[in-house]
C-alpha positions as CSV (number, residue, x, y, z in Angstrom):
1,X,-22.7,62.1,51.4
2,X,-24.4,60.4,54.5
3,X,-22.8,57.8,56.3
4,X,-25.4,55.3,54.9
5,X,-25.0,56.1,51.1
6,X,-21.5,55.9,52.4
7,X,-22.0,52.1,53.1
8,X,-23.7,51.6,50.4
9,X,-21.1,52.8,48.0
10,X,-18.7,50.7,49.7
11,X,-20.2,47.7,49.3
12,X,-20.9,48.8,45.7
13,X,-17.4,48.4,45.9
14,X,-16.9,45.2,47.0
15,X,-19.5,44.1,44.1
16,X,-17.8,45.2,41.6
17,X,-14.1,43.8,42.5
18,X,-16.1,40.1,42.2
19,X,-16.1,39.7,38.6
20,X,-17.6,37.0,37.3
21,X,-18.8,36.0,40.8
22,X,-21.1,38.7,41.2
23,X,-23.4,37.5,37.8
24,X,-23.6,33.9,40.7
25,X,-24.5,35.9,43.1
26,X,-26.6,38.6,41.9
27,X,-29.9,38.3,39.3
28,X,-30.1,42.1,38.9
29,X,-27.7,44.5,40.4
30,X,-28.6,48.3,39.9
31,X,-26.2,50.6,41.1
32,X,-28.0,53.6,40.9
33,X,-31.3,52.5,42.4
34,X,-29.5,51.2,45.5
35,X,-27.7,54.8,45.9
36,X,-31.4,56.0,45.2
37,X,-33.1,53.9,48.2
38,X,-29.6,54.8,50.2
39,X,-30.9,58.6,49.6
40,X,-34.2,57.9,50.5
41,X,-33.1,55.9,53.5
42,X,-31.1,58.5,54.9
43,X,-33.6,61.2,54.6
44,X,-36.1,58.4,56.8
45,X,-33.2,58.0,59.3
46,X,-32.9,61.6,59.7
47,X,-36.6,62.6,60.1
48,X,-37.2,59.1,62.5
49,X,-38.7,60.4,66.0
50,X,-37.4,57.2,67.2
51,X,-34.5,54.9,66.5
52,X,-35.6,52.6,63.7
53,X,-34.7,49.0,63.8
54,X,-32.5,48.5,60.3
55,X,-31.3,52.1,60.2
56,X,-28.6,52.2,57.2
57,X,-28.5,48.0,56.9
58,X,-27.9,46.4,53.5
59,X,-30.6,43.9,52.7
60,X,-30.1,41.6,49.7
61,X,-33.8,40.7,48.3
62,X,-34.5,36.8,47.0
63,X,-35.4,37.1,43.5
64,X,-38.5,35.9,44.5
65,X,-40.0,39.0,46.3
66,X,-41.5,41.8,44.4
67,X,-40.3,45.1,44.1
68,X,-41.7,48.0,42.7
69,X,-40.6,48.9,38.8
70,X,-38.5,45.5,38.5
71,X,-39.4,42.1,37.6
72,X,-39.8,39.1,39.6
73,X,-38.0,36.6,37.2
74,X,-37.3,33.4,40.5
75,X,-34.0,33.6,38.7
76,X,-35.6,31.8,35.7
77,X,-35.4,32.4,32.3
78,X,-39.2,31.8,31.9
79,X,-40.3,34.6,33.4
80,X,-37.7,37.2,32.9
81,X,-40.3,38.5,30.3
82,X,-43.0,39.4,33.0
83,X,-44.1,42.6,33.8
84,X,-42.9,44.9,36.5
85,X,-44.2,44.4,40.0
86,X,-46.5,47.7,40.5
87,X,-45.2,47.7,44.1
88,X,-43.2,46.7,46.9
89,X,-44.3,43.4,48.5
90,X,-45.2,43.5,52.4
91,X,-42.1,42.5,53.6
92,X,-39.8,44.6,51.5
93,X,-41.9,47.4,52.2
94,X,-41.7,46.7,56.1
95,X,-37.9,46.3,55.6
96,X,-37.7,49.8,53.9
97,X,-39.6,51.8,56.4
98,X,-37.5,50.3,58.8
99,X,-34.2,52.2,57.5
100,X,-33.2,49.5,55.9
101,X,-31.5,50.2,52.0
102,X,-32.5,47.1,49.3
103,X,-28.8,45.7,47.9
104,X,-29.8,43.7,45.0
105,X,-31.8,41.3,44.0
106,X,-29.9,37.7,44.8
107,X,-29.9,34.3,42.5
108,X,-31.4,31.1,43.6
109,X,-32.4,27.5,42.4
110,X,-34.5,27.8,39.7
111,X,-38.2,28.7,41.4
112,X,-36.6,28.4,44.6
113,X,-36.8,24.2,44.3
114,X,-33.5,22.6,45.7
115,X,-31.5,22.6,48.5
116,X,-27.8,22.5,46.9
117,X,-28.1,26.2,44.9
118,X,-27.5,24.9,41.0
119,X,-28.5,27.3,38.4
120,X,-27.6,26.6,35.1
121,X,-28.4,30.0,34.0
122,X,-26.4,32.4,36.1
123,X,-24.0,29.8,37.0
124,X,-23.4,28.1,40.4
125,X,-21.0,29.9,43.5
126,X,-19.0,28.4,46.1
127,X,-19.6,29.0,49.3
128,X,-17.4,31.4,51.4
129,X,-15.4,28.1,52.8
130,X,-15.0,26.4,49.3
131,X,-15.0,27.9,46.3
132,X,-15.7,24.5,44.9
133,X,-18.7,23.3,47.2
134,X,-22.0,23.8,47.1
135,X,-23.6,27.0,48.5
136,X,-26.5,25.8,49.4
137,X,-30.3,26.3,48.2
138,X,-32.3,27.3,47.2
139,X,-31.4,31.5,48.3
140,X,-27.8,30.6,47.5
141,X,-27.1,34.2,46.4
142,X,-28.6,35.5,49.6
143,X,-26.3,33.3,51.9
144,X,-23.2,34.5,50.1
145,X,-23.8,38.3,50.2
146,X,-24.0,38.2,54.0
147,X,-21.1,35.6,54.4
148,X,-18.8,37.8,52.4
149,X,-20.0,41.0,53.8
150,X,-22.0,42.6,51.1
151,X,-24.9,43.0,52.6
152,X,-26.0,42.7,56.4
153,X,-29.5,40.7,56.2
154,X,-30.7,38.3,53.3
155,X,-34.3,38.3,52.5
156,X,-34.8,34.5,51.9
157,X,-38.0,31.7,51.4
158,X,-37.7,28.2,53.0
159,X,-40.1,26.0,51.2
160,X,-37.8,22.3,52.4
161,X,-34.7,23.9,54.0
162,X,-33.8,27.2,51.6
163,X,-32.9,29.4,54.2
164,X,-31.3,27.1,57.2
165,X,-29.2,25.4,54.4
166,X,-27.5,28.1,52.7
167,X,-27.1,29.1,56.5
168,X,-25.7,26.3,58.0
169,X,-22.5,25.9,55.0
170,X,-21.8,29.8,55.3
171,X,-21.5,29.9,58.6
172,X,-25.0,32.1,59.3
173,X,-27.6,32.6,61.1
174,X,-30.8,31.8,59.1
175,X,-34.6,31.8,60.9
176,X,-37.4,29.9,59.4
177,X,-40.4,31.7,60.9
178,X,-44.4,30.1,61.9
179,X,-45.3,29.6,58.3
180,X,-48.4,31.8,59.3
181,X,-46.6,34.4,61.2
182,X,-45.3,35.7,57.9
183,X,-46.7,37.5,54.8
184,X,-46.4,36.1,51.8
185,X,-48.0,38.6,49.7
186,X,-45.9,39.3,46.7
187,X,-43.7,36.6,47.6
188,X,-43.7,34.6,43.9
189,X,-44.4,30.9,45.8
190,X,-43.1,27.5,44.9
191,X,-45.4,25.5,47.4
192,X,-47.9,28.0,49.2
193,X,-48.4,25.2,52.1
194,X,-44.8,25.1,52.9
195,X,-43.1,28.4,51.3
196,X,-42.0,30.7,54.4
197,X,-40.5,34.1,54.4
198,X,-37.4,34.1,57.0
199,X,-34.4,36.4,57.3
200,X,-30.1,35.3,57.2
201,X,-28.0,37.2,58.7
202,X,-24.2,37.3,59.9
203,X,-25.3,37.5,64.1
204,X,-28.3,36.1,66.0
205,X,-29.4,39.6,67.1
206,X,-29.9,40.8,63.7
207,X,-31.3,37.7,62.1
208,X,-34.0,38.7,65.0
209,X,-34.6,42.2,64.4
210,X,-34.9,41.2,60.6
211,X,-37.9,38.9,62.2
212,X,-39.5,41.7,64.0
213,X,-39.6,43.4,61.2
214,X,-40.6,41.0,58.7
215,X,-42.9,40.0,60.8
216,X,-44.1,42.6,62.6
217,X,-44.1,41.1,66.2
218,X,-41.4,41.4,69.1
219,X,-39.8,39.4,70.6
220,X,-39.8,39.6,74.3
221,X,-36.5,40.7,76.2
222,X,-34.6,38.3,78.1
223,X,-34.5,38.6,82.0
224,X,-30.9,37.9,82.5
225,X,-32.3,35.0,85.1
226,X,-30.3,31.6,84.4
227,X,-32.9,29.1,82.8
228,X,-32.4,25.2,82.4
229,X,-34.0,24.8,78.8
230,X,-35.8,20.9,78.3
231,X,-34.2,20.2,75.1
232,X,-35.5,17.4,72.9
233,X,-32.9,15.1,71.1
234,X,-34.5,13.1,68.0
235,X,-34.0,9.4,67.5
236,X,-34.8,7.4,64.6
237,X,-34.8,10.8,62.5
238,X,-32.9,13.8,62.5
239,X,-29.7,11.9,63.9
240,X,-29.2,8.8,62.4
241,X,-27.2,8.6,59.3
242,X,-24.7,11.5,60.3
243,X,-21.4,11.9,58.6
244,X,-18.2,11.5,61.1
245,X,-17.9,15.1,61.4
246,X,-21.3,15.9,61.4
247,X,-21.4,13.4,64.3
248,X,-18.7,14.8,66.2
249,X,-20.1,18.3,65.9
250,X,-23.5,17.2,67.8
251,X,-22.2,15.0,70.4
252,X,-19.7,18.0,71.1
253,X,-22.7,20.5,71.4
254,X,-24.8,17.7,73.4
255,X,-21.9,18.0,76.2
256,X,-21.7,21.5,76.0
257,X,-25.7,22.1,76.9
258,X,-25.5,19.2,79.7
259,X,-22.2,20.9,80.9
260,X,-24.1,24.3,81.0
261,X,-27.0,22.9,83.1
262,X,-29.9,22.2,80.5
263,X,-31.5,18.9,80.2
264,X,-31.5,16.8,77.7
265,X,-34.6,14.6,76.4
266,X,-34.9,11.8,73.9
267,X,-37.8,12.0,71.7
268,X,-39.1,9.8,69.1
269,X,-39.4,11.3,65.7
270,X,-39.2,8.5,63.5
271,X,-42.4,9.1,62.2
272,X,-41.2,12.3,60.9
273,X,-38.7,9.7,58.8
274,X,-41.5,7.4,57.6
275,X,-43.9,10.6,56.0
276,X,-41.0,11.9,54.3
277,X,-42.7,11.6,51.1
278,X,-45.4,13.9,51.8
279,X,-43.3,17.0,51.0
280,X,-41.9,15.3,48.1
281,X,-45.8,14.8,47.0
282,X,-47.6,18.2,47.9
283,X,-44.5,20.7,46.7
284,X,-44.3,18.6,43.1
285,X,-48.3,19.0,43.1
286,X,-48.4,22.8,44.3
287,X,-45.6,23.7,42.0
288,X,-47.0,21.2,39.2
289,X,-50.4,23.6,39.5
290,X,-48.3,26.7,39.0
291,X,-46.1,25.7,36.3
292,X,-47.7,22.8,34.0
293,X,-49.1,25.1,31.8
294,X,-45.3,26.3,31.1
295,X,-43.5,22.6,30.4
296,X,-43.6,22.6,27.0
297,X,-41.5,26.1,27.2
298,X,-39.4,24.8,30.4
299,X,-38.3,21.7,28.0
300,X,-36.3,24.2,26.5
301,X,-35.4,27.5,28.8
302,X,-35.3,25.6,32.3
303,X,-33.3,23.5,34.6
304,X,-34.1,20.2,33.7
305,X,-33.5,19.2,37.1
306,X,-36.2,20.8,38.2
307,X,-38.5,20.3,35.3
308,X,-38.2,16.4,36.5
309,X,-39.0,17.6,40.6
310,X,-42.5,19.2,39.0
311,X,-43.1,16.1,36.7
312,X,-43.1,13.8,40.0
313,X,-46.9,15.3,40.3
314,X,-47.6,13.7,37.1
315,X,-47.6,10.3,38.5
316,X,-50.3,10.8,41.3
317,X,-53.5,10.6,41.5
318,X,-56.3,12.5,43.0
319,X,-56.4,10.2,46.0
320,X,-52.7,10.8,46.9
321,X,-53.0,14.3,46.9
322,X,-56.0,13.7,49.8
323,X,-53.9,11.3,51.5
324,X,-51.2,13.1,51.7
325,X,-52.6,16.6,53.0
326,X,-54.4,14.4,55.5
327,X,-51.6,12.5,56.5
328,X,-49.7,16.0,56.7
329,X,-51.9,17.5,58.9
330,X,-51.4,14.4,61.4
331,X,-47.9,14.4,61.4
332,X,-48.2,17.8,62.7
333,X,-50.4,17.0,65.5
334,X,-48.1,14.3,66.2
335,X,-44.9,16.6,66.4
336,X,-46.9,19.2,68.6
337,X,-47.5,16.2,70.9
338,X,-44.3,14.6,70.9
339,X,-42.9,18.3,71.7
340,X,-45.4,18.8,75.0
341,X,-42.3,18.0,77.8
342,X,-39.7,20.1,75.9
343,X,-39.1,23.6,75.4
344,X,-37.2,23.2,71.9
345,X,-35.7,20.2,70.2
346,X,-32.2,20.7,68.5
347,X,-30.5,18.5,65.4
348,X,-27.9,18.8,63.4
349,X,-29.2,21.5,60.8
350,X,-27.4,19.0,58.0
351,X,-26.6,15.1,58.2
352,X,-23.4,16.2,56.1
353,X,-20.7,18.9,55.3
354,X,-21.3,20.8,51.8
355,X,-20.4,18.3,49.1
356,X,-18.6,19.8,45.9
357,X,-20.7,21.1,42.9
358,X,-19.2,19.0,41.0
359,X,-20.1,15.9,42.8
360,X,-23.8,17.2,43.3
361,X,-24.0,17.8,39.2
362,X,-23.2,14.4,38.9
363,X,-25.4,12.8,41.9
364,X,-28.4,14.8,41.8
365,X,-31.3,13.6,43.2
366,X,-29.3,11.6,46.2
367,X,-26.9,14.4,47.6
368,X,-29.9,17.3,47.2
369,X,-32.4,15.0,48.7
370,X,-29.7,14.2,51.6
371,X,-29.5,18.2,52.1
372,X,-32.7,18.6,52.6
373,X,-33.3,15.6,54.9
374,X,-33.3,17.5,58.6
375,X,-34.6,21.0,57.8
376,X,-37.6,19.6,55.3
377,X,-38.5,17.3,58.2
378,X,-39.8,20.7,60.2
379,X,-41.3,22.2,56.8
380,X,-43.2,18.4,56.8
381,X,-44.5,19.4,60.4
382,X,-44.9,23.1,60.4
383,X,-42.5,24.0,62.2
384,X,-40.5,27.4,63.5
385,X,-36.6,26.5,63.1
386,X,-33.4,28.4,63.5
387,X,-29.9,27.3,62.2
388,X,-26.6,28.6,63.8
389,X,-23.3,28.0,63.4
390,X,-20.9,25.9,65.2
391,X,-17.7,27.4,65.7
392,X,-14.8,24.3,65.6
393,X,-11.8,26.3,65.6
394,X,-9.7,29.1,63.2
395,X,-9.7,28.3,59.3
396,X,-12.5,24.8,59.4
397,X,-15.6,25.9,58.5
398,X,-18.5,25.8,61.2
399,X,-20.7,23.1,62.0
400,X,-24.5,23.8,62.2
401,X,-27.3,23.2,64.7
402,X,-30.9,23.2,64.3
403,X,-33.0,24.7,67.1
404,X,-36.8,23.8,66.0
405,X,-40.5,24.0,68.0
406,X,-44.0,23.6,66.9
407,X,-45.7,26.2,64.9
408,X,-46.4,29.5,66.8
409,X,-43.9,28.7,69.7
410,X,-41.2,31.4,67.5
411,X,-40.5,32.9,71.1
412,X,-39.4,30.0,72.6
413,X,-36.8,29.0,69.4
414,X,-35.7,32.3,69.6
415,X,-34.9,32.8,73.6
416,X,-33.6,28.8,72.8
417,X,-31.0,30.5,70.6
418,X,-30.2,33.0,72.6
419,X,-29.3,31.0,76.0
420,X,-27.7,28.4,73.7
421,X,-25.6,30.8,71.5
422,X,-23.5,31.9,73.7
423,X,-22.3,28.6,74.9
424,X,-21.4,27.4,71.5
425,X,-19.6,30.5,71.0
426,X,-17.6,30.6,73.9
């Protein structure tokens, strides 16, 4: 055998020495089709003229994108009846030709809607610091087969947060892309004006090849030159409300980047805090179109959790729904403008540390809304957004930081991370 059906046999492996875990982790695990695509990957490795970008990488796929012969079921039970996709979406078909083998198809919130990772049908993992917090949502799965080593790259959606959060508590790497940068074709959607394809990965270089790829741009190469970044720090959003070691975690990182000779900037985002309710509004209505015609059957065979987060449309009007798209579309003027004398801004990527499972079964709609706060605020706006971890010392699980611009500056996030990386790491 090749050195990549190698790999993947390995982490075969691992797979199978989790148990019950894996059924968390995993919607659909086929062995022998991911030895098949490890085959077929080889044999495109081999035959390359030129050194492709995921040769021999694992890549766990959201149960949300479709791939050829298997169905697309958004880890629901609703639609585990559908049938086969016909064929690989764009993105998994970029991700193939790129050398890269698919490693299973990976759980989530139900339809991809929450930012905690509950799913009352496969059951609900830890996360790789705490077997009895949250793992974060919705691509829950995804997060923990990179955190735990099963896979290198996570193919993962971020409608409100879903792949910075599940990031930011497993210590990863986790890139929402321009919402428009990315295909979503064959990409099952939750809230087509917010839903955004974006990689997570274990490093910051591969979380940006993944983008390349995904996306088909590239990134421009760094010139080694020394650059003093203008860096945006939010008031009256983003900040307030931390918890202690939240708090700590940011002002530590402030220092650090002032230290390191980049200037720091208050901006007023507050107004990101009052339109809050706009995603609230337009992702019940988008995912109220999709799914109404289903409640009666979703009474029964869905979370109820998120049968409620859909039934939120019910209750607006018409009116609202032109309000609120209007009102959307000037809050993201109004963040393009307030970004003009900055090169990135940066936040905490959560106001608090993972809360137990436990505690979020019992405190729903408080602790998932409270997860959600920081990174929906950039899905509110149309934003690009990284999340990377804060390293705090051996055994404590990282901290996170958000590194976010206005839609279509992803180059600017990107070299961002990569000047500010390093500094956190070191």
């Amino acid at each position: 055998m090749g050195a990549i059906i190698d790999k993947a046999q390995v982490a075969i492996d691992k797979v199978d020495q989790l148990g019950d875990l894996a059924g968390k982790i995993f919607t659909e695990f086929d062995r022998d089709r991911i030895l098949r695509d490890a085959h077929v990957a080889e044999e495109r490795v081999a035959q390359s003229a030129t050194p492709l970008p995921l040769a021999g990488m694992l890549v766990s796929i959201k149960d949300l994108y479709d791939e050829a012969g298997v169905t697309t079921t958004a880890a629901s039970k609703l639609l585990q009846g559908r049938p086969a996709a016909p064929r690989d979406c764009d993105i998994v078909a970029r991700i193939k030709a790129a050398g890269a083998v698919p490693f299973g198809r990976t759980a989530l919130s139900e339809f991809a809607y929450s930012g905690v990772g509950l799913n009352p049908h496969y059951g609900t993992p830890g996360n790789v610091f705490d077997t009895e917090g949250i793992p974060g949502g919705s691509t829950s799965g995804g997060g923990l087969t990179v955190a735990l080593g099963l896979a290198d790259i996570a193919l993962g959606t971020d409608t409100g947060g879903s792949v910075r959060i599940p990031s930011a508590i497993n210590g990863l790497y986790g890139y929402k892309p321009s919402r428009l940068w990315m295909s979503g074709e064959g990409i099952h959607p939750l809230a087509k004006s917010f839903d955004t394809a974006g990689p997570l990965a274990g490093d910051l270089q591969t979380a940006i090849t993944a983008f390349e790829v995904m996306s088909g741009k590239t990134v421009p190469a760094q010139d080694g030159k020394t650059v003093s970044l203008k860096i945006g720090v939010p008031v009256h959003a983003f900040t307030n409300d931390l918890d202690d070691r939240v708090r700590a975690d940011f002002d530590a990182v402030c220092k650090k980047l002032r230290a390191a000779g980049h200037e720091l900037i208050e901006i007023d985002l507050g107004f990101l805090a009052e339109n809050a309710v706009i995603n609230k509004i337009l992702v019940a209505a988008e995912a109220h179109k999709i799914y109404s015609k289903d409640f009666k059957a979703l009474e029964t065979c869905g979370d109820p959790r998120v049968l409620n987060r859909m039934r939120f449309a019910d209750t607006l009007s018409a009116s609202d729904l032109i309000d609120a798209y209007a009102k959307r579309a000037d809050v993201i003027s109004m963040f393009s403008s307030a970004m003009a004398e900055v090169d990135v801004m940066i936040s905490p990527t959560l106001p608090m540390m993972a809360p137990k499972i436990a505690e979020v079964e019992a405190d729903f709609d408080r602790l998932n809304a409270t997860m959600l706060r920081n990174t929906s605020y950039l899905n509110l706006s149309d934003a690009c957004a990284i999340s990377i971890p804060v390293p705090v010392g051996v055994d404590v699980a990282p901290g996170a930081l958000m590194i976010a611009a206005p839609h279509g500056h992803d180059f600017a996030v990107l070299d961002a991370a990569q000047r500010i990386d390093p500094i956190l790491r070191g």
